[in-house]
C-alpha positions, 0 to 999 in steps of 0.5 A: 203685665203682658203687652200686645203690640206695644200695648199693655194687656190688662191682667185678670186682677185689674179686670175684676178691679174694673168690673168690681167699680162699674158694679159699685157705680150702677149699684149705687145708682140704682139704690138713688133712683129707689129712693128717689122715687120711694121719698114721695111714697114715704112723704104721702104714708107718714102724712097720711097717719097725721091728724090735720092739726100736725101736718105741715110743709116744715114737718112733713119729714116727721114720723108720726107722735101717735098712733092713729089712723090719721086721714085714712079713715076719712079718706075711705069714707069719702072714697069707698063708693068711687073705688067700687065705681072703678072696680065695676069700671076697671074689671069688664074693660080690661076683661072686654078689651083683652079678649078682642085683642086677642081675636083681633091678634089671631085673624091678623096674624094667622088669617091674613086677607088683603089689607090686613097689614094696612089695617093693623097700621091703622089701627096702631095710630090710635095709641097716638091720638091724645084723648083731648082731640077727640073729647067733643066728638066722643061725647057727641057719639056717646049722647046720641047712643045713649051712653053718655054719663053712664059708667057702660059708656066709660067702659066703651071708651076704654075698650076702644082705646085700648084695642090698639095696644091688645091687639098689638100685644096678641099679634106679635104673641101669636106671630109666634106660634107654628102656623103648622099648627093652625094648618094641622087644625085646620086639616082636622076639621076645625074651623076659624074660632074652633082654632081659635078658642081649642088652641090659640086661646089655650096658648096666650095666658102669658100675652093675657098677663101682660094685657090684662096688667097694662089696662088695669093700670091704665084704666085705673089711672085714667081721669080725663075720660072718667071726669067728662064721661061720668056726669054723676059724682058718686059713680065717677072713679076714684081719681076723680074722687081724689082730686075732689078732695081738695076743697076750695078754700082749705085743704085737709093734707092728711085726707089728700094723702091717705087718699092718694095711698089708697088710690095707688094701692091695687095698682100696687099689688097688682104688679106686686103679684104679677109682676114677674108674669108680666115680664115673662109675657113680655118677653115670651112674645119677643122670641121667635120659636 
């Protein structure tokens, strides 16, 4: 072994040694926090193909003794017309918010005017406003347009907390872009939304990925606005739906938890399908150039 001012230099054979055992520990690591997370999963999909007479705390670790579908037949019957709630829900406020975003995006990156960076610091502090704070006087402001316990009104909600994150998203996006561009454009003939919809829109299909994933996901999740907003039970969405699964006095585990499943399941597939999308959206709003 070499030495370097009195210290020995570590040889090749122990440096990959050390590698090898960093590698092993974050390996192992990893495959603990999976299962971790994955156990819950499990717990909720085994106990989900149970009929109600079998499920119990003791026994929920057990696989199933016979095929069926358990509770999830209930489940979906008790939860089909939510999960269509949340889809008319879901679709235009993801499709609404986005596209605002994006022009928010636009104007405040390429088309600056005085105060427009205030604005945009404005605008972001409404990521930080919990939705309780504002729950009496967004009900206020809904009943006297109207829109109170409509699903239209819920949409609204959405896309007005939603457009901080957007346009945060479609700034930084668009700060990319050359301004040479927009300034080519321009000199073309083209005016603000002709850049906008010819080459701005055309350009922002990985920041609409990455707006489009994170507002489904969120808006899909929501309860507390879907709960106080929605005033009529078969429109509500389908968390709401969920948690009135749980009755009063008993309890079916089985349906809760079919539920549960098919609850989370289009969040699922979304980032299943579009997950690697959504992480180079991320990232192609990160480089300059």
């Amino acid at each position: 072994m070499a030495t370097t001012l009195g210290r020995p230099t570590p040889t090749p054979t122990t440096s990959k040694k050390r590698f090898g055992l960093g590698k092993g520990i974050g390996f192992a690591f990893l495959v603990f926090m999976l299962l971790f997370y994955l156990i819950p999963v499990y717990v909720m999909i085994v106990n989900g193909l149970k009929t109600a007479d079998v499920v119990s705390f003791s026994r929920m670790w057990e696989l199933p003794t016979k095929l069926s579908t358990g509770g999830y037949g209930e489940a979906w019957d008790k939860l089909s017309r939510n999960v269509m709630s949340s889809v008319y829900l879901v679709v235009p406020a993801t499709l609404i918010s986005g596209f605002l975003g994006s022009l928010n995006g636009y104007i405040l990156s390429k088309w600056k005017f005085r105060g427009s960076d205030l604005l945009f610091t404005l605008m972001l502090f409404g990521m930080f406003i919990p939705y309780q704070s504002i729950l009496i006087p967004l009900i206020k402001f809904l009943q006297s347009i109207g829109l109170y316990g409509s699903i239209w009104g819920l949409i609204l909600v959405h896309v007005v907390y939603g457009l901080p994150f957007t346009t945060l998203i479609f700034r930084n996006y668009f700060a990319n872009v050359p301004n040479e561009l927009v300034e080519a454009a321009h000199v073309d003939g083209a005016g603000l939304l002709g850049i906008f919809f010819q080459i701005m829109l055309p350009l922002s299909i990985p920041a609409f990925v990455v707006v489009g994933i994170f507002q489904f996901t969120n808006i899909w999740n929501e309860f507390l606005f879907g709960l106080t907003v929605v005033t009529n039970p078969a429109r509500q969405p389908i968390t709401v739906a969920l948690n009135n699964l749980s009755g009063s006095f008993s309890i079916e585990w089985n349906v809760v938890m079919a539920g549960a499943v098919l609850t989370a399941l289009p969040t699922l597939l979304i980032y299943i399908i579009l997950g690697k999308y959504f992480v180079r959206g991320i990232m192609a709003g990160s480089v300059k150039g």
